[in-house]
N, C-alpha and C positions, 0 to 999 in steps of 0.2 A: 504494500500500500504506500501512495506515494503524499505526504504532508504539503500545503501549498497554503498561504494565506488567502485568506478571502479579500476576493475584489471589493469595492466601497457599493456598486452596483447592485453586490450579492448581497451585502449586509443589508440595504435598504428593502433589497427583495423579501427578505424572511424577516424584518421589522415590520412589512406593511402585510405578512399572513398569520402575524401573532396578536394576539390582544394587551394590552397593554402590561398584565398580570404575568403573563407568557412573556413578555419582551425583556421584562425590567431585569431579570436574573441573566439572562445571557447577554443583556447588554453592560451590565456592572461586570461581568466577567470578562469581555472584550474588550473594557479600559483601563480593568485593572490586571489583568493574566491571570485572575485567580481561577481556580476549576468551579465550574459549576455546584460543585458536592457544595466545596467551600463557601460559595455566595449564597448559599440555600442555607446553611447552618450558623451565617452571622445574623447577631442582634442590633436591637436598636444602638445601645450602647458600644458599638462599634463603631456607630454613623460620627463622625467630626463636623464642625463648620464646612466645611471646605471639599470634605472625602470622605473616605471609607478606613479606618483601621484594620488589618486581617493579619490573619497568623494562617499560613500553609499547613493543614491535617497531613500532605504526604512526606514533606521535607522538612517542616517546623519553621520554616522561615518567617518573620512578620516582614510587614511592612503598610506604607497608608499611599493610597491612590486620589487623588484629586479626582473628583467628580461635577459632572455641570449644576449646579443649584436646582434646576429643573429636574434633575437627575432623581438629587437627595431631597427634593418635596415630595417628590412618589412614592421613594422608598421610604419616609417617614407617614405618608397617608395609608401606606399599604401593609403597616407592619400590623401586623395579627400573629404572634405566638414566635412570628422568625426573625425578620426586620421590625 
């Protein structure tokens, strides 16, 4: 199998067949490299002004991502039990 990054084309394609609830976790994972597992199992209190806090489950690595403010109003309206 051969790895390739996705074209900017492609990414809008599968943003405009997701619902916003569907979008939000693979798009917080395309700005920040974190795995999906990962953005599924951060909390609110992970959220910053600015970004995202995380800590990598496979490698242990942290680090904080900057995110669009539009980004992290969703992710603060949508948080039910995860975010």
């Amino acid at each position: 199998m051969q790895s390739r990054f996705l074209e900017d084309f492609e990414i809008l394609a599968i943003s405009r067949e997701l619902s916003d609830e569907e979008w939000l976790p693979l798009f917080v994972a395309l700005k920040t490299g974190m795995r999906v597992g990962d953005v599924v199992k951060s909390r609110v209190r992970d959220l910053r002004e600015t970004g995202v806090r995380y800590a990598a489950e496979k490698t242990g690595k942290g680090g904080f991502a900057e995110l669009p403010p539009a980004t992290l109003a969703k992710l603060r309206k949508q948080a039910r039990g995860g975010w």
